[in-house]
LOTIPA-477592 format. One record per atom (N, C-alpha, C): z negated, x, y; atom name. Coordinates in Angstrom, 1 decimal. Atoms other than C-alpha are relative to their C-alpha. Example, Ala and Ser with C-alpha at 12.3 -4.5 7.8 and 13.67 -1.06 7.14 Angstrom:
! LOTIPA-477592
pz=0.0, px=0.9, py=-1.2, atom=N
pz=-7.8, px=12.3, py=-4.5, atom=CA
pz=0.0, px=0.9, py=1.2, atom=C
pz=0.0, px=-0.9, py=-1.1, atom=N
pz=-7.1, px=13.7, py=-1.1, atom=CA
pz=-0.8, px=-0.8, py=1.1, atom=C
END
This chain:
! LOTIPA-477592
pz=-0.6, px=-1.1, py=0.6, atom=N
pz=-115.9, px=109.6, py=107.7, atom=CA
pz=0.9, px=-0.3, py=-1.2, atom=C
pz=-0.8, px=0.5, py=1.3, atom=N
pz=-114.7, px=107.9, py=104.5, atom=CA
pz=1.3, px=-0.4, py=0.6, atom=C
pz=-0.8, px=0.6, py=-0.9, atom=N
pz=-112.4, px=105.8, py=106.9, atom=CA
pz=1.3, px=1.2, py=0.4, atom=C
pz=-0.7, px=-0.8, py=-0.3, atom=N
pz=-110.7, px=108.9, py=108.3, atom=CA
pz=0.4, px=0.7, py=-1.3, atom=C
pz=-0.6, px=-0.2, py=1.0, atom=N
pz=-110.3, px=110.0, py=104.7, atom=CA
pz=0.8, px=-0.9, py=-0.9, atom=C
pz=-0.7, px=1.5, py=1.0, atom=N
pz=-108.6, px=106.8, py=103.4, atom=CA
pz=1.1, px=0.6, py=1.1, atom=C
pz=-1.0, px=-0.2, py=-1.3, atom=N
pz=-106.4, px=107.1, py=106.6, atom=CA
pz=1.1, px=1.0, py=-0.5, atom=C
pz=-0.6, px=-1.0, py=0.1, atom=N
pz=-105.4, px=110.6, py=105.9, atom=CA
pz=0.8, px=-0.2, py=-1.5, atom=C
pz=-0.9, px=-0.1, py=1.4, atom=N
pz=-104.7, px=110.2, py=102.0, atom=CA
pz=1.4, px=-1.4, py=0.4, atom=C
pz=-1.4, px=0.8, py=-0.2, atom=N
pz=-102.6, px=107.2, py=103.1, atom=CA
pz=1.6, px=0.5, py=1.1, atom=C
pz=-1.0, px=-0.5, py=-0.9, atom=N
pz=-100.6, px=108.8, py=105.3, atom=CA
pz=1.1, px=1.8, py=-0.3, atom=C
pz=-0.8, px=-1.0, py=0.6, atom=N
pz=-99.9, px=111.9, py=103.5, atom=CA
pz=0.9, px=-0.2, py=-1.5, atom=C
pz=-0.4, px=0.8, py=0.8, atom=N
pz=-98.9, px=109.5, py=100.6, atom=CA
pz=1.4, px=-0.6, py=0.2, atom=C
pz=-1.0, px=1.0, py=-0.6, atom=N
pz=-96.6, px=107.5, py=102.9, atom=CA
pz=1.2, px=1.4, py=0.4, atom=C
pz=-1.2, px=-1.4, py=-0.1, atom=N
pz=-95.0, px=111.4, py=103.8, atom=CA
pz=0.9, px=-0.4, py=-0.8, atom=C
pz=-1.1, px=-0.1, py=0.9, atom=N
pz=-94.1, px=111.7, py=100.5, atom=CA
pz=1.0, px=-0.5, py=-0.3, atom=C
pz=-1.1, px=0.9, py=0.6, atom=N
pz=-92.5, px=108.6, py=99.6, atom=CA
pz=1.3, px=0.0, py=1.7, atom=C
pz=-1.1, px=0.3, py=-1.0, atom=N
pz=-90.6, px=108.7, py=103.2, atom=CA
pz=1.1, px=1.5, py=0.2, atom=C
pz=-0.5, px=-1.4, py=-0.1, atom=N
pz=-89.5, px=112.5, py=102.9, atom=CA
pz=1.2, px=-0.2, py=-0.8, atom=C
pz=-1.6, px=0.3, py=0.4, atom=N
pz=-86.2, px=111.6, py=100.6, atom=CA
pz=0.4, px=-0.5, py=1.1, atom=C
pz=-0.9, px=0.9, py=-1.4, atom=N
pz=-85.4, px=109.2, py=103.2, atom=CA
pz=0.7, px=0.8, py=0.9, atom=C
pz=-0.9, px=-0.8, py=-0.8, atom=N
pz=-85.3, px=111.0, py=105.6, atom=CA
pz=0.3, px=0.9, py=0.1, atom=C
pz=-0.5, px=-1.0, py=0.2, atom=N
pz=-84.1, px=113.9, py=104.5, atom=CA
pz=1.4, px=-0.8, py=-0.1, atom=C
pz=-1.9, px=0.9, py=0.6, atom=N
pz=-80.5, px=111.7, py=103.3, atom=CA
pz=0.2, px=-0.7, py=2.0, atom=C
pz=-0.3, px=0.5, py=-1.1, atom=N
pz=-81.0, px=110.2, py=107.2, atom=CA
pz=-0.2, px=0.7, py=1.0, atom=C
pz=0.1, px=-1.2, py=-1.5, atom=N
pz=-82.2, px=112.8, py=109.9, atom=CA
pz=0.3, px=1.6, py=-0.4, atom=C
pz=-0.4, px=-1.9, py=1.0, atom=N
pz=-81.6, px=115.9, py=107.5, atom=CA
pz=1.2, px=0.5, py=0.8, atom=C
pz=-1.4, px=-0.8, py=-0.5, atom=N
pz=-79.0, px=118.6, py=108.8, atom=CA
pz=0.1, px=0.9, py=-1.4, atom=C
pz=-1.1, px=-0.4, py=1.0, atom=N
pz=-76.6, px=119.9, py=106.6, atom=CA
pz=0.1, px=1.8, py=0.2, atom=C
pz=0.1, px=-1.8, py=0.0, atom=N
pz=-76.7, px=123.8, py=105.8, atom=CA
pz=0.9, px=0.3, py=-1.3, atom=C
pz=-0.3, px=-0.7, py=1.6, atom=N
pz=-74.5, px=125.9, py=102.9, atom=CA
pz=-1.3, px=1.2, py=-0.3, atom=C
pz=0.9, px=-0.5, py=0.7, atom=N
pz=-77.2, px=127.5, py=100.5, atom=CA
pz=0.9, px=1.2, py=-0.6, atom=C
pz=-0.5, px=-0.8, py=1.3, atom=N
pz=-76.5, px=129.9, py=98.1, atom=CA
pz=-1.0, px=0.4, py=-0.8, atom=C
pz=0.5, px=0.3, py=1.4, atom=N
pz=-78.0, px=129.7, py=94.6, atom=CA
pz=-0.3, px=1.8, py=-0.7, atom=C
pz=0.3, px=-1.7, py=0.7, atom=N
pz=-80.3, px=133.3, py=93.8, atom=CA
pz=-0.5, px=-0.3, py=-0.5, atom=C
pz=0.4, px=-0.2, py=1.0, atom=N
pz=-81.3, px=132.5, py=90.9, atom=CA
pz=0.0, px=-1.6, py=-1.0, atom=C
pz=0.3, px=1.2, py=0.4, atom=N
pz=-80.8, px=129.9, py=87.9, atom=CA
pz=-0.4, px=0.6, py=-1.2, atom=C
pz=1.0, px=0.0, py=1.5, atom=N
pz=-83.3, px=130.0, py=84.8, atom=CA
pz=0.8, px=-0.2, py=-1.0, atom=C
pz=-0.1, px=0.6, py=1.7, atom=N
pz=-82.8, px=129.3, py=81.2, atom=CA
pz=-0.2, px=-1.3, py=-0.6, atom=C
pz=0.5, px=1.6, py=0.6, atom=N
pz=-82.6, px=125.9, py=79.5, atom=CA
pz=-1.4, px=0.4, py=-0.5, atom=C
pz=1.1, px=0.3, py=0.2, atom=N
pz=-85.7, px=124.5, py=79.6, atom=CA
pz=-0.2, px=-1.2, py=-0.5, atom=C
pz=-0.1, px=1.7, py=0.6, atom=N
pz=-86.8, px=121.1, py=77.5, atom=CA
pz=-1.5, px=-0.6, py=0.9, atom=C
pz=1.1, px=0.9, py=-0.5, atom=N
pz=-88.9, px=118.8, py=79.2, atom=CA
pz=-0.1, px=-1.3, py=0.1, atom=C
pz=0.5, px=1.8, py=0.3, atom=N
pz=-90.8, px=115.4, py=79.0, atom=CA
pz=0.7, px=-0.9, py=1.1, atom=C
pz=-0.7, px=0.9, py=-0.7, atom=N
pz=-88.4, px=112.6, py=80.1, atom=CA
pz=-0.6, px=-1.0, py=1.1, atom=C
pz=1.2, px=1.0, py=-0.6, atom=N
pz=-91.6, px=110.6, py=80.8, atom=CA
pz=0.0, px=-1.2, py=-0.6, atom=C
pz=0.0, px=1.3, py=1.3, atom=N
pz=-90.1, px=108.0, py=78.0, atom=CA
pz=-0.5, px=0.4, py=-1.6, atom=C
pz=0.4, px=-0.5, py=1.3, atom=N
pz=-91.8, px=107.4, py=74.9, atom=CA
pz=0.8, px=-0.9, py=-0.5, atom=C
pz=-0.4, px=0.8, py=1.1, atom=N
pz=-89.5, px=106.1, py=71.9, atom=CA
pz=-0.3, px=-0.2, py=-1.1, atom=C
pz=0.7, px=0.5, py=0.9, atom=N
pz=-91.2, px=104.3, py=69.5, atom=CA
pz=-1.8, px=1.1, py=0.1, atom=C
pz=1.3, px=-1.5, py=-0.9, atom=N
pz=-94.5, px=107.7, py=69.1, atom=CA
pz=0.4, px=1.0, py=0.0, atom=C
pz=-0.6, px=-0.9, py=-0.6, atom=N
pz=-92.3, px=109.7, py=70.1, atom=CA
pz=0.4, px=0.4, py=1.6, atom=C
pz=-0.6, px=-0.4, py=-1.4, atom=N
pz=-91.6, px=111.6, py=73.5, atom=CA
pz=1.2, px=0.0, py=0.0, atom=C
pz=-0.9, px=-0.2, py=-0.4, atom=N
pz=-88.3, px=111.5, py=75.1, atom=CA
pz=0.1, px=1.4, py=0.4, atom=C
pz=0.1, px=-1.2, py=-1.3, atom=N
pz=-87.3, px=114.9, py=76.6, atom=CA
pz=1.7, px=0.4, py=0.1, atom=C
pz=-1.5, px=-0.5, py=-0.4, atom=N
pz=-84.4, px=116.6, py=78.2, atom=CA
pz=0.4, px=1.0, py=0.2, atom=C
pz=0.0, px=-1.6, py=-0.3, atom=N
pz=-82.9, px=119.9, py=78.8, atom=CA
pz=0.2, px=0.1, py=1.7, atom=C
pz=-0.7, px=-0.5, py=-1.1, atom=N
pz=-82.7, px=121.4, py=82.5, atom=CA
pz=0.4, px=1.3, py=0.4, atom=C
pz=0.3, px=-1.2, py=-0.4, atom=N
pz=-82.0, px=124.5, py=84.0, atom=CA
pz=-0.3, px=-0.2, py=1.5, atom=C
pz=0.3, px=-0.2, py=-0.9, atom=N
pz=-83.9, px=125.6, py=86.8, atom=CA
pz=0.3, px=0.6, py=1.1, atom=C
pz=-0.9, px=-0.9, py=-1.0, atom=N
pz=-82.4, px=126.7, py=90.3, atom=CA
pz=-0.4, px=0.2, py=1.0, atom=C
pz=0.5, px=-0.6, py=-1.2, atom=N
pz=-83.5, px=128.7, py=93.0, atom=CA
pz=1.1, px=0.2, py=1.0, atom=C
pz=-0.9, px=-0.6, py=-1.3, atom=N
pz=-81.7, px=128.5, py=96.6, atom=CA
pz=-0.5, px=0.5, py=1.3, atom=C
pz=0.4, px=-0.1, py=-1.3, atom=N
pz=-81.7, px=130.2, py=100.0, atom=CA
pz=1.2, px=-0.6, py=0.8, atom=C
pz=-1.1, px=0.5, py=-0.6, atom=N
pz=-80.3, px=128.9, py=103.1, atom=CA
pz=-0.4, px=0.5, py=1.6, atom=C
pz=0.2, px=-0.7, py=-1.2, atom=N
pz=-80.5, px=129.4, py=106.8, atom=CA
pz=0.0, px=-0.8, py=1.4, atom=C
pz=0.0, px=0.7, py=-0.7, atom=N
pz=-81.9, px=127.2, py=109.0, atom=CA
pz=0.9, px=0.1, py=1.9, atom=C
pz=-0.7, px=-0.4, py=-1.8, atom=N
pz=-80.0, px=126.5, py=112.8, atom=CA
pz=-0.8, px=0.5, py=0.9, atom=C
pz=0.8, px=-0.8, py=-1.0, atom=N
pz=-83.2, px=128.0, py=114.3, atom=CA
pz=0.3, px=1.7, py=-0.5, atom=C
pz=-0.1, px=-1.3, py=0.5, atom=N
pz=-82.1, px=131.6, py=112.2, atom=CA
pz=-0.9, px=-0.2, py=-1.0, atom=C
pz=0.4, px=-0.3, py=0.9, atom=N
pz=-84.6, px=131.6, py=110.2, atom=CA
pz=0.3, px=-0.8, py=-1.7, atom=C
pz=-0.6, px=-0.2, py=1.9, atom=N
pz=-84.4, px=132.0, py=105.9, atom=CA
pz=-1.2, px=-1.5, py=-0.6, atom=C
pz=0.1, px=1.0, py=0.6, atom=N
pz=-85.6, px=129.1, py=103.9, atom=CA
pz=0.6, px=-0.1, py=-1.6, atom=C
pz=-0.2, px=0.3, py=1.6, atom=N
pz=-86.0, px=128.4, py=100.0, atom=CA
pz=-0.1, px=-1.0, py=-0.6, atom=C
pz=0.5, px=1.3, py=0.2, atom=N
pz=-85.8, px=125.6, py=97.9, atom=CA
pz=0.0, px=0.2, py=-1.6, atom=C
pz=-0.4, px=0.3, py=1.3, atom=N
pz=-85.7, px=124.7, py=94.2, atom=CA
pz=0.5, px=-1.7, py=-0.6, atom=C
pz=-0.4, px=1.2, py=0.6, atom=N
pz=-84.3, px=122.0, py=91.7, atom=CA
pz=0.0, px=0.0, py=-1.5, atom=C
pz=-0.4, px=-0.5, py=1.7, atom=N
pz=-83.7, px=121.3, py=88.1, atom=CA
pz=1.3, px=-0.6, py=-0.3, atom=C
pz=-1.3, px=0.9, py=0.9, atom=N
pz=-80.3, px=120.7, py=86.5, atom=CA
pz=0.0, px=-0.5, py=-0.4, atom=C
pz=0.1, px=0.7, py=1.5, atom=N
pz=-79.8, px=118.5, py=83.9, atom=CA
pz=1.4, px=0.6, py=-0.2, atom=C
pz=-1.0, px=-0.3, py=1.0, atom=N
pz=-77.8, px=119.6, py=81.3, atom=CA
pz=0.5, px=-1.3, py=-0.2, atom=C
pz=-1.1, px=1.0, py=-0.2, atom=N
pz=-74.5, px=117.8, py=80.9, atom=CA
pz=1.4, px=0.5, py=-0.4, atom=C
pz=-1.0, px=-0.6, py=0.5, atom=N
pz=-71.0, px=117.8, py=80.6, atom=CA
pz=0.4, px=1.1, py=1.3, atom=C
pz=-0.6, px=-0.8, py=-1.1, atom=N
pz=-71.1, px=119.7, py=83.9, atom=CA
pz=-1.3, px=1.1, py=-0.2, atom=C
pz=1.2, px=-1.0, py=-0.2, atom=N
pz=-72.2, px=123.2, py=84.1, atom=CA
pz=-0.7, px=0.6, py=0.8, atom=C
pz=1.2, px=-0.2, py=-1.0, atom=N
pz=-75.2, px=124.7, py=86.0, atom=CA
pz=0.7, px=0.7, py=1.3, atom=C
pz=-0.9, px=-0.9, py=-1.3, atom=N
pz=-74.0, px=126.6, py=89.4, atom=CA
pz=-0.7, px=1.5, py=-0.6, atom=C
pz=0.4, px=-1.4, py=-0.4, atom=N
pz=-73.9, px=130.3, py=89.2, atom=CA
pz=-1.0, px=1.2, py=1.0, atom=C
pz=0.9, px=-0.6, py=-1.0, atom=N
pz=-76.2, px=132.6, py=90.7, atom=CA
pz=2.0, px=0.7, py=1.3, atom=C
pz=-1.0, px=-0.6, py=-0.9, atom=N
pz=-74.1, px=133.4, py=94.3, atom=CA
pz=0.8, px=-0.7, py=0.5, atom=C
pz=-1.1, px=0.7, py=-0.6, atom=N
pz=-72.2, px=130.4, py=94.2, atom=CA
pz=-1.2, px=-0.9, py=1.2, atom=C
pz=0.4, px=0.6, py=-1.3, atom=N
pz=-72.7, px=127.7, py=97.4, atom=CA
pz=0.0, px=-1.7, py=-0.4, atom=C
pz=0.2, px=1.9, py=-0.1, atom=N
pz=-74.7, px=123.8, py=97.5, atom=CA
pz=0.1, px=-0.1, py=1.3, atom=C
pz=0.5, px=0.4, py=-1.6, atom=N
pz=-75.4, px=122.0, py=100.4, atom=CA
pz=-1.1, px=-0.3, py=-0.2, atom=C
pz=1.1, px=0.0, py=0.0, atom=N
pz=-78.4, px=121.6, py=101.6, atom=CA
pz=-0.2, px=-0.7, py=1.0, atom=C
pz=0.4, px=1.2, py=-1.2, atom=N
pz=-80.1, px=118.9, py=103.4, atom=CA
pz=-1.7, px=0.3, py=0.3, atom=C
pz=1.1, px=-0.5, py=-0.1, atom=N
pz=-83.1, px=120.1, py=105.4, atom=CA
pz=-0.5, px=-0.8, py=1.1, atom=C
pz=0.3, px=0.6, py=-1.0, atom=N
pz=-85.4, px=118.4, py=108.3, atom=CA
pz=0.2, px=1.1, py=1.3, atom=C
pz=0.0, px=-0.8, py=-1.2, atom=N
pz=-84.8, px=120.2, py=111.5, atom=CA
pz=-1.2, px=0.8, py=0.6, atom=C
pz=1.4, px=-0.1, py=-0.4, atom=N
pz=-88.4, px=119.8, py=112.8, atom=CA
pz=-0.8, px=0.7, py=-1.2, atom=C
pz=1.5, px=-0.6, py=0.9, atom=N
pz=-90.0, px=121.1, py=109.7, atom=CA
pz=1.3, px=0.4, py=-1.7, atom=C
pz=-0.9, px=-0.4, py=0.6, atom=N
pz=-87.3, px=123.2, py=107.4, atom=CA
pz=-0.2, px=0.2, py=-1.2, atom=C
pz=0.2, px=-0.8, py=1.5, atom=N
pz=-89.2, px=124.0, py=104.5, atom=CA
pz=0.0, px=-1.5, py=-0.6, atom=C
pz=-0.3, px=0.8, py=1.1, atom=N
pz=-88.7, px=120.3, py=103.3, atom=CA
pz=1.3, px=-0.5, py=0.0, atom=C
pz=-1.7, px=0.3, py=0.5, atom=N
pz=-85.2, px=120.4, py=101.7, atom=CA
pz=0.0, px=-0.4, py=-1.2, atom=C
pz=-0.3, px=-0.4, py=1.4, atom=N
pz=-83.5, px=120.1, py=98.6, atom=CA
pz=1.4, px=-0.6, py=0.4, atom=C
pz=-2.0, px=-0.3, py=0.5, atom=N
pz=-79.7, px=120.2, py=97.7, atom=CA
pz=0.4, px=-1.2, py=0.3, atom=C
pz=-0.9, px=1.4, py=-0.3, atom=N
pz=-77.7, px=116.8, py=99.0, atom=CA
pz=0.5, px=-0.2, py=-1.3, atom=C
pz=-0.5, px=0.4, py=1.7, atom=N
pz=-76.0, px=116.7, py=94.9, atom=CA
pz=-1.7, px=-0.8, py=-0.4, atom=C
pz=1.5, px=0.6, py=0.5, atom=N
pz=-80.2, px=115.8, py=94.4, atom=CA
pz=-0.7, px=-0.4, py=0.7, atom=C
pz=0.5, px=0.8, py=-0.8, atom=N
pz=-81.1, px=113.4, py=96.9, atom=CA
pz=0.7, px=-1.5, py=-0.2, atom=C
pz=0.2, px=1.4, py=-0.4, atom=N
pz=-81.5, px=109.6, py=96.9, atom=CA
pz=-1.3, px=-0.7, py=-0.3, atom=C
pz=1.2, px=0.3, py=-0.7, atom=N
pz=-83.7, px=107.4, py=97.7, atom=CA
pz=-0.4, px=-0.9, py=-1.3, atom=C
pz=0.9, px=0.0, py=1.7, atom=N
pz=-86.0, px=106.6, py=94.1, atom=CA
pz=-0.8, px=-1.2, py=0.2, atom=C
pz=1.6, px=1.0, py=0.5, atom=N
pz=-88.3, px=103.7, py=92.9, atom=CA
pz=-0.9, px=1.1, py=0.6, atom=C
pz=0.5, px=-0.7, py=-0.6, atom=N
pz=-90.3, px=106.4, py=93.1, atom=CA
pz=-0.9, px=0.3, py=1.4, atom=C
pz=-0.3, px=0.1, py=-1.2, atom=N
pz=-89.8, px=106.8, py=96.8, atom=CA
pz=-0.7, px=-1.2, py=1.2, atom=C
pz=0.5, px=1.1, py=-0.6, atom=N
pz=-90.1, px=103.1, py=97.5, atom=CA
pz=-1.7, px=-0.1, py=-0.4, atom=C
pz=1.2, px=0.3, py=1.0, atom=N
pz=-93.5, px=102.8, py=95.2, atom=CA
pz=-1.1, px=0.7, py=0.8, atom=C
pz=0.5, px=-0.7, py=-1.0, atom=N
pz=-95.0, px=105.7, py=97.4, atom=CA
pz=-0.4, px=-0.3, py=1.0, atom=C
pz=-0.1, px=0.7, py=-1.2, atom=N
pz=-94.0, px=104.3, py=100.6, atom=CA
pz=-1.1, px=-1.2, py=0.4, atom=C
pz=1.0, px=1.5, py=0.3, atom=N
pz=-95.9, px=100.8, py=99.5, atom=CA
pz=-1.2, px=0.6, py=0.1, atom=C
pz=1.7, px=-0.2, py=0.6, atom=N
pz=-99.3, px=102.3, py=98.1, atom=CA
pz=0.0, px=1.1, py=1.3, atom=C
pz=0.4, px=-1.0, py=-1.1, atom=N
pz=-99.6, px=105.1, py=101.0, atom=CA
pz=0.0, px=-0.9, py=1.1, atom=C
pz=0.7, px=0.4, py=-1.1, atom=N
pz=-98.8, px=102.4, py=103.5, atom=CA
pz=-1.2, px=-1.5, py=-0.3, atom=C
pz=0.7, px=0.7, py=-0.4, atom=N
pz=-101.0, px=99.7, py=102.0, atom=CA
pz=-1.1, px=0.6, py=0.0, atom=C
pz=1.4, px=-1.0, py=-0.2, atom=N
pz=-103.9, px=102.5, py=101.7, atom=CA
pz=-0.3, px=0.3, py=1.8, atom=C
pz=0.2, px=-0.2, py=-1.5, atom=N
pz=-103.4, px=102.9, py=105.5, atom=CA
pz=-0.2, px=-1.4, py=0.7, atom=C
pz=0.2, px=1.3, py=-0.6, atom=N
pz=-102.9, px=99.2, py=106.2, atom=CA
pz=-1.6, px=-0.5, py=-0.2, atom=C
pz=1.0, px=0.1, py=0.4, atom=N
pz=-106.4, px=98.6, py=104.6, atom=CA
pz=-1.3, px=0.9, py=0.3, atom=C
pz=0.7, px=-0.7, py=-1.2, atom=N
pz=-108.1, px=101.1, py=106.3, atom=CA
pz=0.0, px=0.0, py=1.5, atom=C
pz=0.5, px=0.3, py=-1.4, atom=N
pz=-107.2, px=100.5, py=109.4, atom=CA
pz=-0.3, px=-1.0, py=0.4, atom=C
pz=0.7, px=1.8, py=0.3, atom=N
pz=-108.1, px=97.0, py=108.8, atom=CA
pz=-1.6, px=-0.1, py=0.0, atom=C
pz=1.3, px=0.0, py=0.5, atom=N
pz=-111.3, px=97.8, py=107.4, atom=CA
pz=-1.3, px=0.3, py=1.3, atom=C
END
């Protein structure tokens, strides 16, 4: 039983880190339109400078879009504030969605493939290499 729970966490691990991927490689391309963008918000960079936190401003952005089977689909993202400004509610991103399974998207401007990503990929599959070893 433990076995099949090592299995599973490694493999829902190994999702994660492979879900940028292939969203940037088997993803289909959709125009969104942007209902709704938040208020600057500050948030933890994840760096600390000297004992201090880093943080940064984003705004937050809600889109729908419309998958090639018809049906509606949502996603979110966060801006970063910059010298470029946030999209308007109404205006149009792209959107990069999996065909087989649509609710995992996000906006093609906010996709590549992250340390992050790779780091995931590693520990989810050696959690699975190691169990099915075991």
């Amino acid at each position: 039983m433990k076995r099949v729970g090592m299995i599973l966490l490694g493999l829902v691990i190994l999702a994660f880190g492979l879900s940028q991927g292939l969203l940037l490689v088997v993803g289909d391309t959709r125009s969104g339109v942007v209902t709704e963008v938040g208020a600057r918000q500050r948030q933890s960079s994840g760096f600390t400078v000297g004992d201090k936190k880093r943080y940064e401003y984003v705004y937050p952005v809600k889109y729908a879009f419309t998958a090639s089977n018809g049906q509606s689909f949502s996603g979110k993202f966060d801006f970063p504030q910059g010298e470029k400004l946030p999209p308007r509610t109404g205006s149009t991103v792209q959107v990069r969605y999996l065909s087989f399974y649509p609710p995992m998207n996000a906006v093609s401007d906010d996709l590549s493939f992250s340390m992050t990503s790779l780091l995931l990929m590693v520990v989810g599959g050696g959690i699975l290499l190691v169990s099915l070893r075991g």
